[in-house]
C-alpha positions as CSV (number, residue, x, y, z in Angstrom):
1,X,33.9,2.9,41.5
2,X,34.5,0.2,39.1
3,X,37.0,1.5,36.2
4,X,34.2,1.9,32.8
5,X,35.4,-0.9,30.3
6,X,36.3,-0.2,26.4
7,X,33.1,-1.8,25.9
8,X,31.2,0.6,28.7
9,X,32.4,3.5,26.5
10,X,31.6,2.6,23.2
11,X,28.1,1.8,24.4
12,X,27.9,5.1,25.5
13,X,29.1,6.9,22.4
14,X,27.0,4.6,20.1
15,X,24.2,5.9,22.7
16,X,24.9,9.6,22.4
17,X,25.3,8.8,18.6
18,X,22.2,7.8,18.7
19,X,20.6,10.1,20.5
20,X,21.8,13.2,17.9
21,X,20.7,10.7,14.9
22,X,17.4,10.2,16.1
23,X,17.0,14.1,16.8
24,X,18.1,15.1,13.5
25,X,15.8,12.8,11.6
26,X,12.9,14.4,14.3
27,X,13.9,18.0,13.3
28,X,14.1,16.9,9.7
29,X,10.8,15.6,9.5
30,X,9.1,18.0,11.7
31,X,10.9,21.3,9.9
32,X,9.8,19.9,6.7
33,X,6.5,18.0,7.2
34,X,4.4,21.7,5.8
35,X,6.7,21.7,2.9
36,X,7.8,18.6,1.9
37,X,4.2,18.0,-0.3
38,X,4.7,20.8,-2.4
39,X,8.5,19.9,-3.0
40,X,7.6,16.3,-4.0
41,X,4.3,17.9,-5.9
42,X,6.6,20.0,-7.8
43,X,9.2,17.8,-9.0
44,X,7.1,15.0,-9.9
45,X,4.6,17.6,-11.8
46,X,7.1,17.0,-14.7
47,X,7.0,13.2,-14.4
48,X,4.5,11.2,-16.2
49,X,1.7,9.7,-14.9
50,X,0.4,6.3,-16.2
51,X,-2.9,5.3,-16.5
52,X,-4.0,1.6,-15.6
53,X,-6.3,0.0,-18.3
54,X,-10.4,-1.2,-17.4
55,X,-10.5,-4.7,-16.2
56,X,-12.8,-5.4,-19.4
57,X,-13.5,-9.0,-18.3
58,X,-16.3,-9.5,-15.3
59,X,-14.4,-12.5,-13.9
60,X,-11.6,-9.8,-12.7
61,X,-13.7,-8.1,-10.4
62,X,-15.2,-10.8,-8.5
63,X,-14.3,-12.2,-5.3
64,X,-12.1,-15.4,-4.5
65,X,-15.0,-17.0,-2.7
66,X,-17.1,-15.9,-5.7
67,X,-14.7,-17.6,-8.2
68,X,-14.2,-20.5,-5.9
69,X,-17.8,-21.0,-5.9
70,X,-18.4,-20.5,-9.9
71,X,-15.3,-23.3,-10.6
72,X,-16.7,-26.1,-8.4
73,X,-20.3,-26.3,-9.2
74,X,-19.1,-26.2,-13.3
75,X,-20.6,-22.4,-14.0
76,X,-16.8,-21.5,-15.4
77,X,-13.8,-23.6,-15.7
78,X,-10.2,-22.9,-13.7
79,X,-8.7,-22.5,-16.6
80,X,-10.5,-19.6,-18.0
81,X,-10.2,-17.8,-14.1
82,X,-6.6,-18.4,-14.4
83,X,-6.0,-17.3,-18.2
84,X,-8.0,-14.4,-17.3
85,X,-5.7,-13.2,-14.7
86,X,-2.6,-14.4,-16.4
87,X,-3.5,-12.0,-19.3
88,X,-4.4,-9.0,-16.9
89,X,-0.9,-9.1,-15.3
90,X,0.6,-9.4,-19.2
91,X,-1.3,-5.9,-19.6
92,X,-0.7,-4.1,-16.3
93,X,2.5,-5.4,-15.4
94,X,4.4,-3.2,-18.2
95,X,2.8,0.3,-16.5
96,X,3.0,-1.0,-12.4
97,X,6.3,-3.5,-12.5
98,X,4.5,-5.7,-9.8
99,X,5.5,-9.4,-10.9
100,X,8.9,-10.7,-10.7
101,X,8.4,-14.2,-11.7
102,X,6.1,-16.7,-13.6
103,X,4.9,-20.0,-13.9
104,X,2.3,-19.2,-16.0
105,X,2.2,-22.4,-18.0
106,X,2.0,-24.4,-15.2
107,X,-0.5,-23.0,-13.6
108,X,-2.7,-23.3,-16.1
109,X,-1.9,-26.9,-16.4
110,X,-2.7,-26.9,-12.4
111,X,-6.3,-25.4,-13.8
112,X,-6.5,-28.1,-16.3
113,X,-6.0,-30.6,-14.0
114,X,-8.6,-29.1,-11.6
115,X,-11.6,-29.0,-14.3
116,X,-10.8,-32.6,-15.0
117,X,-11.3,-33.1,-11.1
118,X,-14.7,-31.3,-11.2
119,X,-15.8,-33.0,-14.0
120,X,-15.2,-36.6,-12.6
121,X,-17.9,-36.2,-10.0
122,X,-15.5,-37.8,-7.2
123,X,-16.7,-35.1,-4.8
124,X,-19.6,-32.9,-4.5
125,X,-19.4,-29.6,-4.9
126,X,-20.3,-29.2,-0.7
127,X,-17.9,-31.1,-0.1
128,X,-14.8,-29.4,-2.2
129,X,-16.2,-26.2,-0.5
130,X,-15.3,-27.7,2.8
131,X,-12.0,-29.5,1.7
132,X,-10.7,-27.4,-1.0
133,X,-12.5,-23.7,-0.2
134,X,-10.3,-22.3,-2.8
135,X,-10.2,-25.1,-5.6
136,X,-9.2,-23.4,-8.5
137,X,-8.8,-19.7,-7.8
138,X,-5.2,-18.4,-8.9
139,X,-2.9,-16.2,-6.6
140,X,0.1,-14.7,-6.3
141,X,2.9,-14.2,-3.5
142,X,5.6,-11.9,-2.6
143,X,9.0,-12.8,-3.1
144,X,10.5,-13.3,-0.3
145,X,7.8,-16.0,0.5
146,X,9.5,-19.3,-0.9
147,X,7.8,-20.7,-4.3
148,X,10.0,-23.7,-5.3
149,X,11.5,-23.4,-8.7
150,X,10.9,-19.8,-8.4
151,X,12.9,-16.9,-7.5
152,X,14.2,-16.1,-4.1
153,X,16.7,-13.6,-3.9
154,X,14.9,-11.0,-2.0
155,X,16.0,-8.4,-3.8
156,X,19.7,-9.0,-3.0
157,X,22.3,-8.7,-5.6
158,X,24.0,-10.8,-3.2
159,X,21.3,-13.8,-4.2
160,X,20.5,-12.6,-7.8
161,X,19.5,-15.9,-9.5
162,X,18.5,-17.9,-6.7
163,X,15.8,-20.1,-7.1
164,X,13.8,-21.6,-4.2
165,X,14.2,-25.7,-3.6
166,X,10.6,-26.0,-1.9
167,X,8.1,-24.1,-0.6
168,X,7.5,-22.4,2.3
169,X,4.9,-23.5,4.5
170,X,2.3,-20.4,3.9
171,X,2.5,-20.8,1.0
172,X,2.1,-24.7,0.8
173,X,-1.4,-24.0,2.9
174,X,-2.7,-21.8,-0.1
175,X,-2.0,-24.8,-2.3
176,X,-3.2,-27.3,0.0
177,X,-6.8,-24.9,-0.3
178,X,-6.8,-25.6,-3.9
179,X,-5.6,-22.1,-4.7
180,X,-3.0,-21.9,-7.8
181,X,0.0,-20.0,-7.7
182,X,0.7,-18.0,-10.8
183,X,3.5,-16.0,-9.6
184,X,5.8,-13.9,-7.1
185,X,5.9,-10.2,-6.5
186,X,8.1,-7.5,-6.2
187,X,9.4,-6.1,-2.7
188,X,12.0,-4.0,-0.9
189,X,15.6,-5.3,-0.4
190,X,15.2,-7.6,2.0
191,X,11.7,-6.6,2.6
192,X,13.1,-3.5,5.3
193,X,11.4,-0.6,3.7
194,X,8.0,0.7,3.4
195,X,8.4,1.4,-0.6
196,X,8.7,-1.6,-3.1
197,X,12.1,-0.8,-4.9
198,X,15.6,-3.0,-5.3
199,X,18.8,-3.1,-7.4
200,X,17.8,-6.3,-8.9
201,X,14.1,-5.6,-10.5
202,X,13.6,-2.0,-9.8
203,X,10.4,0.0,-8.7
204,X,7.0,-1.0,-8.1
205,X,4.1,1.8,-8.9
206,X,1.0,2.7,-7.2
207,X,-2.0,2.1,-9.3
208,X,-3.6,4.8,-8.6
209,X,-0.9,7.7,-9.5
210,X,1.9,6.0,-10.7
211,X,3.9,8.8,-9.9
212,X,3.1,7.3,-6.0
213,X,4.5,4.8,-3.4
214,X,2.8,1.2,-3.3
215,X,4.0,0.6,0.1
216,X,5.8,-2.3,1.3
217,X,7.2,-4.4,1.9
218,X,4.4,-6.6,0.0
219,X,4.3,-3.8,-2.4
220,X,3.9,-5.6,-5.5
221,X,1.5,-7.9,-3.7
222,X,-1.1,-4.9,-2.8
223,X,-0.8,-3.1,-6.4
224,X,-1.3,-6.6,-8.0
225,X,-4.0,-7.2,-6.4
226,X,-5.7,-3.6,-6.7
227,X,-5.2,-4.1,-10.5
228,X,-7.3,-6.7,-10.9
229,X,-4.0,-8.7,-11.6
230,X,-4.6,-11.9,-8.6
231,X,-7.6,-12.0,-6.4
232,X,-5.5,-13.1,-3.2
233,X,-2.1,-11.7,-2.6
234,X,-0.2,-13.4,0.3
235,X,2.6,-11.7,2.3
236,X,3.9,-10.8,5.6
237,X,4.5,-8.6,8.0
238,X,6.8,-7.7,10.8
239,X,6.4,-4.4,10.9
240,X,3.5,-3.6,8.5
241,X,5.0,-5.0,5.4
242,X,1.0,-6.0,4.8
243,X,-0.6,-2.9,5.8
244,X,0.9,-0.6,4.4
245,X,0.8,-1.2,0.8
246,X,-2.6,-2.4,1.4
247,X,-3.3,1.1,2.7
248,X,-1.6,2.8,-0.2
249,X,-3.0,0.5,-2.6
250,X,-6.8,0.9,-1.9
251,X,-7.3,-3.5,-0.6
252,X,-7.5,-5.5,2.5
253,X,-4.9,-6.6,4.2
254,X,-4.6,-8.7,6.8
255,X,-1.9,-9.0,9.5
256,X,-2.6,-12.6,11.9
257,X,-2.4,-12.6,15.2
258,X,1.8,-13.6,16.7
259,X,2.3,-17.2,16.8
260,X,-0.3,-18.5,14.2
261,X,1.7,-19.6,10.6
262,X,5.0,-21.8,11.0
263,X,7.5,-19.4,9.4
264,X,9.8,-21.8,7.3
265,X,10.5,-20.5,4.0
266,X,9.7,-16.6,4.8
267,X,13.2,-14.8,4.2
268,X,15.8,-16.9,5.7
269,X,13.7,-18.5,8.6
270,X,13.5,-22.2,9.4
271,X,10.3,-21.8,11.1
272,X,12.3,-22.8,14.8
273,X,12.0,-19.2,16.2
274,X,10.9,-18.8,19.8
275,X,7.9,-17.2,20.5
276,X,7.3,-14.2,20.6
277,X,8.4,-12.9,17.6
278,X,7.4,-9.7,15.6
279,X,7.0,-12.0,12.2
280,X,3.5,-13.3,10.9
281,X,2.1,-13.6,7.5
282,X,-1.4,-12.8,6.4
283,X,-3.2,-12.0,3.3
284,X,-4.5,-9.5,0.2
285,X,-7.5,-9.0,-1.4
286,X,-9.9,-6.6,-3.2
287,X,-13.5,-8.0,-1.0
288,X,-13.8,-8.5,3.0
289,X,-15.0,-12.1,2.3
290,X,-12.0,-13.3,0.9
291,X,-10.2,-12.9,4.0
292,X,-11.3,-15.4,6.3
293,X,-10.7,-18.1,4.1
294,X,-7.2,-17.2,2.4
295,X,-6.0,-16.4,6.1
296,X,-7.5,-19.9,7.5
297,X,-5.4,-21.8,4.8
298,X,-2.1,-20.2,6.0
299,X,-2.4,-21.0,9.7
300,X,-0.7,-24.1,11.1
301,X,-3.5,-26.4,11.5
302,X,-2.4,-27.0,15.3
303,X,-3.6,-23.4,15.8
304,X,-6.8,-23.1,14.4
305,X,-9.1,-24.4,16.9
306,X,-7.7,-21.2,19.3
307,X,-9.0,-19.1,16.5
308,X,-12.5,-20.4,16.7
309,X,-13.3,-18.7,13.2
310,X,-16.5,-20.3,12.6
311,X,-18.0,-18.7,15.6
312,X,-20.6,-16.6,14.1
313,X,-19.7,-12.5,14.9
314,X,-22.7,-10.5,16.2
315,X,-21.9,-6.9,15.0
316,X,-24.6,-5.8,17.7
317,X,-22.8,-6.8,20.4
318,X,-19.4,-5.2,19.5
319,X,-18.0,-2.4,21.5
320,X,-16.3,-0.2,18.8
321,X,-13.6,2.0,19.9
322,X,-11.5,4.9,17.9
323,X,-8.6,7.0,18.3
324,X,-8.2,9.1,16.1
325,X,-4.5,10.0,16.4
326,X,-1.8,7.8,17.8
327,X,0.7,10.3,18.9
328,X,4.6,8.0,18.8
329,X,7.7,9.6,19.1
330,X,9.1,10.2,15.9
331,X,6.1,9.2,13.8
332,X,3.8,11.8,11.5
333,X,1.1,13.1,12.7
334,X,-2.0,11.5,11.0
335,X,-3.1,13.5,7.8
336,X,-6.4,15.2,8.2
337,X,-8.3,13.4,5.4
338,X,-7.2,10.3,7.2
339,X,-8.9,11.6,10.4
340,X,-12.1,12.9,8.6
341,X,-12.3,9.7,7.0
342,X,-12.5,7.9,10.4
343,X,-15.0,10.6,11.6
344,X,-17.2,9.7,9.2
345,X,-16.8,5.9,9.4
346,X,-17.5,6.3,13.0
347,X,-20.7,8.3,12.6
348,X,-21.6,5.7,9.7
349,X,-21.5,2.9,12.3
350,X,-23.4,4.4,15.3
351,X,-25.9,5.4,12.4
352,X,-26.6,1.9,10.9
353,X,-25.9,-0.4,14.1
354,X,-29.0,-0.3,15.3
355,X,-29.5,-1.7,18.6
356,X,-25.5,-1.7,18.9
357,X,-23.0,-0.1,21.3
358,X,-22.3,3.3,19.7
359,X,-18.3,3.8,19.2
360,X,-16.2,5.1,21.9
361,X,-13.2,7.1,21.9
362,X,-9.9,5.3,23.4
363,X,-7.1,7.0,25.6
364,X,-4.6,4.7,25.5
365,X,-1.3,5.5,27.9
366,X,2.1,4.7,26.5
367,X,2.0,4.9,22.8
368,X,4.7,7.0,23.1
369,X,6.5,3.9,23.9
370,X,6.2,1.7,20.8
371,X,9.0,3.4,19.0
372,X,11.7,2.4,22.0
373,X,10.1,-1.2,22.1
374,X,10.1,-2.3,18.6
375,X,13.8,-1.2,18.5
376,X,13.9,-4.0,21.7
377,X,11.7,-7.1,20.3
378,X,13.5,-6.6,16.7
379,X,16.9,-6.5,18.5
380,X,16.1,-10.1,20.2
381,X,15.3,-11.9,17.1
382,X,19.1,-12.0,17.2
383,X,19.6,-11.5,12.9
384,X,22.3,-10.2,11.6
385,X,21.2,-7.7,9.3
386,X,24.6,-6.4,8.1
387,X,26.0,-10.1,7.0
388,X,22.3,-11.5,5.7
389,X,22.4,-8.7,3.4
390,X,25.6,-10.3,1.8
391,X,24.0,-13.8,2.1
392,X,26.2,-15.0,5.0
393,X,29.5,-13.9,2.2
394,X,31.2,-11.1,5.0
395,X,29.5,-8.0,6.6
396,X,28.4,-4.6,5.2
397,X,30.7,-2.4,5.9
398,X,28.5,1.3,6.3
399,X,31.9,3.6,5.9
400,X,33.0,1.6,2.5
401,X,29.2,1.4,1.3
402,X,28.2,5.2,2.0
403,X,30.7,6.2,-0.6
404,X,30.3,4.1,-2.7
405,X,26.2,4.8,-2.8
406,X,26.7,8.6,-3.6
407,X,28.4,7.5,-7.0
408,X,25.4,4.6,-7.3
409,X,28.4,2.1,-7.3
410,X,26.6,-0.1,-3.9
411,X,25.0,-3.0,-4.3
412,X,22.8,-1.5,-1.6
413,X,19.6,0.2,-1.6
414,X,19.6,3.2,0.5
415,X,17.1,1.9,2.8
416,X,19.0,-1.2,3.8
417,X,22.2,1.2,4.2
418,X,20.5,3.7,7.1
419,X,18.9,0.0,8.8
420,X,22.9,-1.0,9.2
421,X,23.3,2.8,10.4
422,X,20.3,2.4,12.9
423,X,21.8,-1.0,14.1
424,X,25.3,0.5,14.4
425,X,24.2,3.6,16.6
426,X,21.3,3.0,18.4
427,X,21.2,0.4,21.2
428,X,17.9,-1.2,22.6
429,X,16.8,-0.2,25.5
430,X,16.9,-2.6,28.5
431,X,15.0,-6.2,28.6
432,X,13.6,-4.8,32.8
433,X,11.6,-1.7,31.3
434,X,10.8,-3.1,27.8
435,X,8.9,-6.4,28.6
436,X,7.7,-4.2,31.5
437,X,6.4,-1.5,29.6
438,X,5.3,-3.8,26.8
439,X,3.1,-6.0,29.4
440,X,1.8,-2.2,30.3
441,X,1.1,-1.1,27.1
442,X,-0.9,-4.5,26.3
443,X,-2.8,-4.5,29.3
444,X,-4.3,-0.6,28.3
445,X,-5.2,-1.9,24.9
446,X,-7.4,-5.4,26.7
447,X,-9.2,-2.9,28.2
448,X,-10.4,-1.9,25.6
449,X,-10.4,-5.2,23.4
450,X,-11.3,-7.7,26.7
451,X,-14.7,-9.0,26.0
452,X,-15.9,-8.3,22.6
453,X,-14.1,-5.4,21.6
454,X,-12.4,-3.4,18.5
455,X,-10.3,-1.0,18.1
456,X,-10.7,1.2,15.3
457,X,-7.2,3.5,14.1
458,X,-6.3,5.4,10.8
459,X,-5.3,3.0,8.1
460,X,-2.0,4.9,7.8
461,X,-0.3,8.1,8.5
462,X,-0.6,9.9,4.9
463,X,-2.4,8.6,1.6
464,X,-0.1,6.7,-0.7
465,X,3.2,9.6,-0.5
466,X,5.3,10.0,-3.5
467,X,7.9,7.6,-4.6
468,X,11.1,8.2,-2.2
469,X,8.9,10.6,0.2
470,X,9.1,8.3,3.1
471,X,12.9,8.9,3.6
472,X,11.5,12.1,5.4
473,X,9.4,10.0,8.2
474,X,12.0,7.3,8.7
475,X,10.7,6.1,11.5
476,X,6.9,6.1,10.3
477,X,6.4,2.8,10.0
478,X,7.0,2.0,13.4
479,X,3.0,3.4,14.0
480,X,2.0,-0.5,12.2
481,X,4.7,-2.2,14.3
482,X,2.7,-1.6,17.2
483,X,0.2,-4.6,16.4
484,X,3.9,-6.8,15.8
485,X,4.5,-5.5,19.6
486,X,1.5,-6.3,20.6
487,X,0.8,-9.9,18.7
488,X,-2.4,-8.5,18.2
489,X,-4.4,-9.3,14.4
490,X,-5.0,-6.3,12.2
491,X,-7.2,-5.4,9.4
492,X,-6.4,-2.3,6.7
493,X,-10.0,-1.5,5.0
494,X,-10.5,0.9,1.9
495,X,-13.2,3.3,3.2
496,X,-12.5,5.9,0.5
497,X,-10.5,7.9,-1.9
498,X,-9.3,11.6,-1.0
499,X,-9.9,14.9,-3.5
500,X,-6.9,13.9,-5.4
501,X,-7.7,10.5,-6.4
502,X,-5.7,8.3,-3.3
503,X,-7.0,5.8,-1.7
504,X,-7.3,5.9,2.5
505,X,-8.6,3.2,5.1
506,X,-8.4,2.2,8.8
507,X,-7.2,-0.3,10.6
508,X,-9.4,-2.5,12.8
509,X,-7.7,-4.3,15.6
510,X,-8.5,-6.8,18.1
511,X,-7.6,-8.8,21.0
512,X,-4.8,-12.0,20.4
513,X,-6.5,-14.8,18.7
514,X,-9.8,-12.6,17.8
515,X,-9.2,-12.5,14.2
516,X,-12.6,-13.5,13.1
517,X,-13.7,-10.2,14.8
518,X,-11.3,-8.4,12.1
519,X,-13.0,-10.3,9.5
520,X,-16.3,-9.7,10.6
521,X,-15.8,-5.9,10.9
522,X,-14.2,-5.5,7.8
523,X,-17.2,-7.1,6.4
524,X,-19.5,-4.8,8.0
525,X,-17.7,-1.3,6.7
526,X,-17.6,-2.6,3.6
527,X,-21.4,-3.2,3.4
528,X,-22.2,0.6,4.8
529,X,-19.3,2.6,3.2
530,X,-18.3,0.6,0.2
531,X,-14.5,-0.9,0.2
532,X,-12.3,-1.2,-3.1
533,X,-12.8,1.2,-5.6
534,X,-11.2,0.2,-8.7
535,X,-7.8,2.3,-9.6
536,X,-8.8,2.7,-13.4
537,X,-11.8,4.0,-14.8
538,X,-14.6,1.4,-16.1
């Protein structure tokens, strides 16, 4: 027998490492999943709450495609739908802390410029709708989506002051629309947690209880948006940086099918990646409609035609499917008025699709999996987490930083610190059995999503938790990184608020390149169970 190598042994350890770190975060969560609630309850029963003010002017509450519509055929001008917003962020922004950066006065220049457009009778109003869809309508982006001029440190001390030179292609496709950007939201160092909170500007609030998690990593997109504060929010998502805060923050959100959006200008990528990677980008809003056209505007136009989005959906001919709870390895079992709410949903459909196929429950094989394989596919996007986190200046260093954090003296969030720790002590497993077991795992879900099928699944895990309650379900967020896995497109929808006032929703999932069906589907819930309910009283 070959002699083991220095590197065969540290392998090992790192393995058996590990092994104990990923058991102690299971016991933790599991021992305290009854009691965690009422710890969290109790401490933040002396905390606070802030309420968010009515959305007083109509124009707020509208949709995108609504607006859109109202601008070009002269019924209202850009520049009052952009001041309107801009002074709705002035008044929320103080109580939620969801906008990180301005350009405020040039948007409404942008407007200006737009009515004077309109006015000139160079184009019809048909024809805008086809060329420029969203002519007019303002929006806002997370920060880590480049916005030249604007900031771009993504929440890294390391990059405090750093201003974007151009802007990323996403975000160029929302201009190219017509849309107006009027600023950039708050997320997560480095966009790696699933609450909106870093050194540089500090914590982003759920709407709905302040005293709550927005999500992330597009946190401040998702609360932003539920305010009333932008109509279209664009982010992305590599592990359900879309989803979630959409979840917790009572919208839509969007996540496009793998392979769709050129990348360049979204954290540090160039947009040269190989395919398949776990990173696309998607969308935000408060109304089903205003998907489909804020996601088309973000896809690289060499894609689209594979998308075939103006292929009219008949609802009729869906096969719905549901599962009700995903069991993954280390991941939260789905709360019950999560479940309920699904129920229901799923009695709602086979009630008012008539003449349709009535929903189906789903046994899909080798879920258990997911966690083990997005450990692989984020391990072969070859990024080095530890030295991006200084900006390419050295390498955090876990043993100096952990100190340091207990006596708040890091320029580290705590998050970003246990992602290093992750990195450092658990290995991937091997390429034969994960692009095995990921073809697997793919093939169980097309048979269900082959041929005109959807996939119904809870929205998330819990209703929007408390702010730093995630640390107990570290791994939670892995349940949305199944769709990243996958490359398949996925919808969060709003289909209610619980007893306490928190928003929940599904997800609705479909095979690659099916997007429109997401679209579709979130249209149709919307119309029998409602969608966004407002997170301030009228």
């Amino acid at each position: 027998m070959a002699e083991k190598t220095h590197s065969d042994v540290k392998n090992r350890q790192c393995n058996i490492i590990g092994s104990l770190y990923g058991f102690i975060v299971a016991f933790i969560q599991n021992t305290l999943s009854s009691i965690e609630h009422g710890i969290f309850s109790l401490v933040y029963s002396f905390v606070r709450e802030r309420k968010i003010p009515p959305a007083t002017n109509p124009l707020l509450k509208e949709s995108a495609v609504s607006l859109a519509q109202k601008i070009r055929t002269k019924n209202i001008t850009a520049v009052e739908v952009v001041g309107v917003f801009i002074n709705r962020i002035k008044e929320v922004n103080p109580i939620v802390n969801a906008l990180v950066d301005e350009r405020f006065e040039d948007a409404i220049k942008e407007a200006k410029k737009v009515d004077e457009f309109i006015r000139s009778d160079s184009m019809s109003a048909e024809e805008i709708k086809i060329q420029k869809p969203l002519l007019g309508v303002p929006f806002t982006a997370k920060e880590e989506i480049a916005a030249k001029g604007l900031s771009w440190t993504l929440g890294l001390i390391s990059r405090k002051g750093r201003k974007a030179t151009e802007d990323a292609k996403v975000l160029q496709g929302l201009k190219n629309s017509g849309a107006i950007l009027i600023g950039l939201t708050n997320i997560p160092e480095f966009c790696c947690w699933v609450e909106t909170r870093n050194l540089i500007f500090g914590q982003t609030s759920n709407p709905y209880n302040t005293n709550r998690s927005a999500g992330g990593s597009s946190g401040g997109e998702a609360c932003l948006v539920s305010c009333c504060g932008s109509p279209i929010g664009l982010g992305s998502d590599s592990g359900g940086s879309i989803r979630i805060p959409a979840f917790c923050c009572g919208v839509y959100g969007h996540k496009l099918s793998g392979g769709l959006i050129n990348t360049k200008g979204i954290s540090c990528r160039d947009g040269t990646e190989s395919e398949p990677h776990l990173l696309t980008s998607g969308t935000i809003t408060k109304y089903a409609v205003d998907l489909k056209p804020s996601s088309t505007a973000i896809i690289a136009p060499e894609k689209l035609p594979l998308l075939q989005l103006d292929l009219k959906v008949d609802i009729k001919k869906l096969k719905f499917y549901y599962l009700l709870d995903p069991k993954m390895k280390h991941i939260t079992r789905v709360d019950k008025q999560i479940r309920d709410g699904l129920k229901k949903l799923v009695t709602v459909i086979a009630d008012t699709n008539e003449g349709g196929i009535p929903p189906q429950e789903a046994n899909i094989p080798g879920l258990e999996n997911v966690t083990d394989l997005f450990a692989y596919w984020a391990a072969i996007e070859d990024v080095d987490f530890p030295r991006l986190l200084t900006d390419g200046k050295g390498s955090v260093n876990l043993w100096a930083e952990l100190p340091k954090k207990i006596f708040g003296l890091s320029n580290y969030t705590l998050p970003s610190l246990l992602m290093v720790a992750d990195l450092k002590f658990n290995s991937p497993p091997p390429e034969s059995w994960a692009v095995k077991a990921t073809e697997k795992l793919k093939e169980e879900f097309m048979k269900y999503l082959d041929d005109g099928g959807v996939l119904l699944l809870p929205g998330g895990l819990t209703p929007a938790p408390y702010h730093y309650q995630p640390f107990i379900g570290l791994y939670d967020y892995i349940y949305y990184g199944l769709c990243n896995v996958l490359q398949l497109p996925a919808t969060v929808v709003p289909i209610g608020i619980t007893n306490n006032g928190l928003p929940i929703g599904i997800q609705v999932i479909a095979a690659q390149n099916q997007d429109r069906l997401c679209f579709a589907v979130a249209e149709y819930i919307e119309s029998v169970i409602g969608g966004w309910v407002p997170p301030f009283s009228n």
